[in-house]
N, C-alpha and C positions, 0 to 999 in steps of 0.2 A: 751615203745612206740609201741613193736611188739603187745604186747594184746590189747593195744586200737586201731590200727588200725585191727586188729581180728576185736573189738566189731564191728567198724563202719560198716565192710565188713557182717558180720555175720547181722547187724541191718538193711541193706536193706531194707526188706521187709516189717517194721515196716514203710520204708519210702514210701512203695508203699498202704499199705492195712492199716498203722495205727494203735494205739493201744500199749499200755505197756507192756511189756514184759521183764521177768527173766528167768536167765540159773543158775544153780547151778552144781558145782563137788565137790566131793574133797576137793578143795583148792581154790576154787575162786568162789564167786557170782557177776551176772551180772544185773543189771537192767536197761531195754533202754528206754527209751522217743521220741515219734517221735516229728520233728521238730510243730512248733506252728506257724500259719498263722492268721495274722492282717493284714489287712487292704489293702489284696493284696500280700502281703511281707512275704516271710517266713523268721521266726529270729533265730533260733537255735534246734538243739537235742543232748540231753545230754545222757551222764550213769554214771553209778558209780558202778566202781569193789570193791569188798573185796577180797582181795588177802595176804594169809600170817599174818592177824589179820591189816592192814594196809587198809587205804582208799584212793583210785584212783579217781578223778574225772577228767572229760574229756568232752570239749562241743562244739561240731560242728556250726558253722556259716553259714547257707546259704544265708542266705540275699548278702553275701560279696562275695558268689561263690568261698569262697574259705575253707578251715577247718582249725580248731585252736586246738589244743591240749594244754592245759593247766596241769599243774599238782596240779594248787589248793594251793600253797605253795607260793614260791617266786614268781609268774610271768614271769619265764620262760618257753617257751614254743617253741613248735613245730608248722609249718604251712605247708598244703601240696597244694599248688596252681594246680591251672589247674582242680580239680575235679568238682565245682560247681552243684549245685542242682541237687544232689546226683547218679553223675556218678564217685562213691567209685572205679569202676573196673578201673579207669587210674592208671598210676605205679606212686607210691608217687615220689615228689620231697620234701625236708625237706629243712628248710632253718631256722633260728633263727628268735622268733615271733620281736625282738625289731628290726630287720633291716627291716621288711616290714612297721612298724609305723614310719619310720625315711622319705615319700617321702608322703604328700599328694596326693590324686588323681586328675585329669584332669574332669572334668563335661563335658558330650555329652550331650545337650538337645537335643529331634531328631534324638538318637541314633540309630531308628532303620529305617529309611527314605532312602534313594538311597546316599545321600551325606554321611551322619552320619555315616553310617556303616564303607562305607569306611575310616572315621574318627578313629574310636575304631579300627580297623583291624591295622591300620599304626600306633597308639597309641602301640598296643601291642607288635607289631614287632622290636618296641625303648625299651622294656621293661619297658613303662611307666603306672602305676597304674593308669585304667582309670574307673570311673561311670559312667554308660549306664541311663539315665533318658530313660524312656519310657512309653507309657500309656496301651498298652496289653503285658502281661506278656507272654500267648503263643507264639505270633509273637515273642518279642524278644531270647524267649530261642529256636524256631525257626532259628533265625538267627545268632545265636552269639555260638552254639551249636558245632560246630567244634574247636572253639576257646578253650573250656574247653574240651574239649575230646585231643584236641596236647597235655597238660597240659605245656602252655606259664609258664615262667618264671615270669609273672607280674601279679596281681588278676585283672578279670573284674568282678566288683560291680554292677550287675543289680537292680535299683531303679525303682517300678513302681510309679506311679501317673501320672495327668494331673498338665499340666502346669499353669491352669486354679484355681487351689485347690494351695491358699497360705501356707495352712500346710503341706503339699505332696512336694511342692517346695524348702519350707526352709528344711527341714528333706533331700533333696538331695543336695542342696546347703551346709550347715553343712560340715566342716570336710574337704572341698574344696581347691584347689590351686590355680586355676581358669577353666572359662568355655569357652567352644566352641558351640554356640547355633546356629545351621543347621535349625531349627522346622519350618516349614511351614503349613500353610492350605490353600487350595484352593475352592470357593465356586460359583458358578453358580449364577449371578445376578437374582434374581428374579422381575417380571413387575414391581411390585409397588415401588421397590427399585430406579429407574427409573422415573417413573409417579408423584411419589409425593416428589416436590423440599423439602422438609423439612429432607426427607433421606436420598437424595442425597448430600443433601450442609453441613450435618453437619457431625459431626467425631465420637460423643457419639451416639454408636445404641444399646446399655442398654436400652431402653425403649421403642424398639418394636424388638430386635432383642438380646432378654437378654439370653434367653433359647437357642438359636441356636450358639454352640459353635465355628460350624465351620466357624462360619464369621471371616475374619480375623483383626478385630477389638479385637477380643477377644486373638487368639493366636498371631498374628504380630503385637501386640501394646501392649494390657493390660498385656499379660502373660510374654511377654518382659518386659516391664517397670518392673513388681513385682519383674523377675529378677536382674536388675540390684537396686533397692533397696535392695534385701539382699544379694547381691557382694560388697553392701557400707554396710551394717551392721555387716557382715562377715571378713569382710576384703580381699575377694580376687585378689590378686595380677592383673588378667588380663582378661576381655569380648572381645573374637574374636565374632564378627555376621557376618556371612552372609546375605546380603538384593538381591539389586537388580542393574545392568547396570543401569534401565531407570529408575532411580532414581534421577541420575543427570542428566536425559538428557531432553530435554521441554519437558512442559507438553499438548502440542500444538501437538506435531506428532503423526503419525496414529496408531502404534503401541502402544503408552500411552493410548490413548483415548480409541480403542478397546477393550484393556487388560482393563484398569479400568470400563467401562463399562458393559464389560461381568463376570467380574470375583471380583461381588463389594466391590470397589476402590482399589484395593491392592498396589498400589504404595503409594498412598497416607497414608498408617498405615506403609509402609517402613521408608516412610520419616518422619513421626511424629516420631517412634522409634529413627531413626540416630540423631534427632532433643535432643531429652533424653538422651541419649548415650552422645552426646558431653557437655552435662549441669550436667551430673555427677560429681563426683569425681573420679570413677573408670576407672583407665587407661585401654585403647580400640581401639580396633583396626575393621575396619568394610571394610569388602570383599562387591566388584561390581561385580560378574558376568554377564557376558551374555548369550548368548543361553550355554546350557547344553548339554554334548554328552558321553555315555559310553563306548566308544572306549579310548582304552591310544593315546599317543600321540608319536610319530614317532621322536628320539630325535635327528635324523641327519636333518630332515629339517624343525623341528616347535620348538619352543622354547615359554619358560615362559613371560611373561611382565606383572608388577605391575604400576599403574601410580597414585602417589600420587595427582594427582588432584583429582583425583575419577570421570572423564568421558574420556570416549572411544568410538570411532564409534560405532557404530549399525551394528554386530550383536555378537562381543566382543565373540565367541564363544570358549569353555574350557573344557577341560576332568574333570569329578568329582572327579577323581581319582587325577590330579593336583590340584582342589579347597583342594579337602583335606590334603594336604599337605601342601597347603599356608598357610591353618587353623593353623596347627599346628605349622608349622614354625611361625607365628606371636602369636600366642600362648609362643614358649617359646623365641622370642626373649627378648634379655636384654634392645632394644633400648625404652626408656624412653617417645618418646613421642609418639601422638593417632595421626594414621592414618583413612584416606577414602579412600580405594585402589581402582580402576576400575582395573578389571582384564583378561586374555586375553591370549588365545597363537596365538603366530606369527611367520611368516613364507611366503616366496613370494611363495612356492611349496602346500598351504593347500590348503584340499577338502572339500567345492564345491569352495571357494573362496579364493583369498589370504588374508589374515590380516597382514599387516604391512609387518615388512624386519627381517628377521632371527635376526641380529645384533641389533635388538630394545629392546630383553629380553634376560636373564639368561639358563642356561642349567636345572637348580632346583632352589624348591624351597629356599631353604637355601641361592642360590648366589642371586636370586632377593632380601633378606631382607638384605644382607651381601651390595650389591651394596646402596638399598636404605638409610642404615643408613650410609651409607659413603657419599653421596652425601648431607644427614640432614649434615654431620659434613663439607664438604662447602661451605653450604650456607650461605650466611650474614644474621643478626639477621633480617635485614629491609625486605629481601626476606623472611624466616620461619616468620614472626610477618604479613604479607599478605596473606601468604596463611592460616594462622588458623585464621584470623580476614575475611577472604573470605568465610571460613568454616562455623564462626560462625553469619556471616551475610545471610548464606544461611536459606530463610525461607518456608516454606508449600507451594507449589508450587499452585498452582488454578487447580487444577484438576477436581472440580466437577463445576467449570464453563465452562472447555473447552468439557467434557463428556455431561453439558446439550447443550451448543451449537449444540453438534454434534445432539443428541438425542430428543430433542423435536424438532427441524424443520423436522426431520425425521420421527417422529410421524406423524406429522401437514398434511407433504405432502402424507406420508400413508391413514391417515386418509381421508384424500381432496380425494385419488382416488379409496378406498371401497366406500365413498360415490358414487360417479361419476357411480363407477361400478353397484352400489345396485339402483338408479336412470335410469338408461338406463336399466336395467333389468326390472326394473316396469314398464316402457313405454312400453315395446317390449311386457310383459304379459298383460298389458290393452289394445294394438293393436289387440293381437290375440282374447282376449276374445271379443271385439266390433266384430270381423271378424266372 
């Protein structure tokens, strides 16, 4: 074990500059391999010592951020977690390779987002084996790059691809326990998005907006749905998502209309998604936030609330750092059925406004799922067979009827007073030119 970790330390440079290379003495031949990059991914570098007429082999894994030591024999082997894509200078931790295959990993879609991260951070600090899906490989080893330099106790598996790429997705989904998909896009409504009812009113914009990924038609609907198709084909245990507060709340108020307006429709691919989610097979659970804040939260006078109807006033406001923990916490809860949660901290003393009454939620998240599954146990079967028959009678809300109401008499009346103005102007320039 000491000589192959020698090789790895000694093979650095091969990881930086590249290239094959042998050491000879004496008594031992070295030849190193630098790692090999596919597809984005780096999958492994190997060597192989002759030592004493005897054959060593030994093959690092970076794709998994973590190192494997094999000895080529039985399949037993060594792992030194924490080193990841090839910072060799952290102080090994050893541990036996069959106890780290005995715990699937956690899937972060989103990994590396303002929510997500905070996801995999609070993942690691459980000692749970988590996979970072991400689509730049820089940014994430950017972000996640302290995590392997502490050298945690639990491997983080950074997976690049888009969400968008069905074989990129399954190759991260693979191997999974379940997922917690944070991923979001946001996109600037452009005119004609607007102007011509035939894009506004329909749902498929594959056929003038096929190339432009960041619609979120593409990631908040298509890339989700693909997901939760290979979570059924997979068999993963559990899809936490994140959507949105004003999901469930009309699609009539001024904030829906705006936001889907400006930013096109993104409620509306929230709720087709929640709409898939609950017609699955795969058990799920689906977080409401409301406004987002990165301040932690103050635990003598704001507390947690979960509301399984899945709607809460406006403006439902929540530290990322608590969304990520209710992720996880519904993540590994044992309770058996699929929630819509609106979510929320409360508190009569919060800044700028109060939400609710201290006593309305939990101190964590752990005692919010702890309370909500005890309140599932009781309730009468006639109350739980209402609210999921309530759930699954909720449909697509009209949102791009209430966006054109707002948006073509607004036009209309625009229009009516460039003209008016472009009209008085021309009189005032044929007055002066008669003059």
């Amino acid at each position: 074990i000491g000589i192959v970790h020698r090789v790895f330390v000694m093979g650095s440079m091969i990881l930086r500059h590249g290239g094959t290379r042998s050491f000879q003495t004496n008594s031992m031949t070295m030849v190193l391999h630098p790692p090999s990059k596919k597809g984005g991914l780096f999958r492994s570098s190997s060597c192989q010592v002759n030592c004493g007429g005897g054959v060593l082999h030994a093959a690092r894994r970076w794709m998994d951020g973590y190192a494997t030591y094999d000895d080529g024999d039985d399949g037993v082997g060594l792992e030194r977690d924490g080193g990841g894509y090839g910072k060799t200078e952290a102080s090994p931790r050893l541990k036996p390779l069959k106890e780290r295959e005995k715990t699937k990993p956690i899937l972060v879609v989103g990994s590396t987002g303002r929510v997500g991260r905070k996801v995999v951070e609070k993942l690691l600090s459980k000692n749970i084996p988590v996979r970072a899906f991400a689509r730049d490989y820089e940014k994430a080893v950017s972000v996640f790059g302290d995590d392997y330099a502490r050298g945690r106790g639990s491997p983080l598996d950074i997976t690049i691809g888009d969400i968008n790429n069905p074989d990129e997705l399954e190759r991260a989904v693979r191997g999974c326990d379940s997922v917690i998909s944070v991923s979001h896009t946001v996109r600037t409504s452009k005119l004609l998005d607007l102007l011509l009812p035939w894009r506004l009113f329909r749902h498929d914009v594959s056929g003038w907006c096929g190339s432009d990924k960041s619609h979120p038609y593409h990631t908040n609907y298509m890339g989700q749905l693909r997901l939760i198709r290979l979570a059924e084909k997979h068999e993963l245990k559990k899809i936490v998502r994140v959507t949105d507060l004003y999901v469930g709340l009309p699609a009539s108020g001024f904030v829906s209309v705006l936001s889907n307006a400006a930013r096109s429709m993104t409620f509306r691919y929230h709720a087709l998604l929640e709409v898939a989610l609950r017609n699955s097979t795969v058990p799920h659970v689906v977080l409401r936030p409301g406004d987002l804040s990165d301040e932690e939260r103050d635990t003598e006078t704001t507390s947690l609330q979960i509301e399984p109807s899945g709607t809460l006033p406006s403006p439902s406001l929540i530290g990322r750092s608590d969304l990520a923990s209710l992720a996880i916490e519904a993540c590994q809860s044992t309770d058996p059925q699929n929630y819509t949660l609106a979510v929320r901290w409360v508190g009569e003393n919060m800044y700028p406004q109060p939400q609710g009454k201290y006593t309305d939620g939990c101190a964590t998240a752990k005692e919010c799922f702890q309370k909500l599954s005890l309140d599932h146990c009781e309730k009468s079967e006639e109350e739980e067979e209402e609210r999921n028959s309530s759930l699954q009678r909720e449909r697509i809300k009209p949102y791009a009827a209430h966006v054109g109401l707002t948006v073509y008499p607004t036009m209309i009346l625009f229009g009516r007073f460039l003209f008016l103005l472009a009209r008085k102007l021309g009189t005032m320039i044929a007055d002066k030119c008669m003059v």
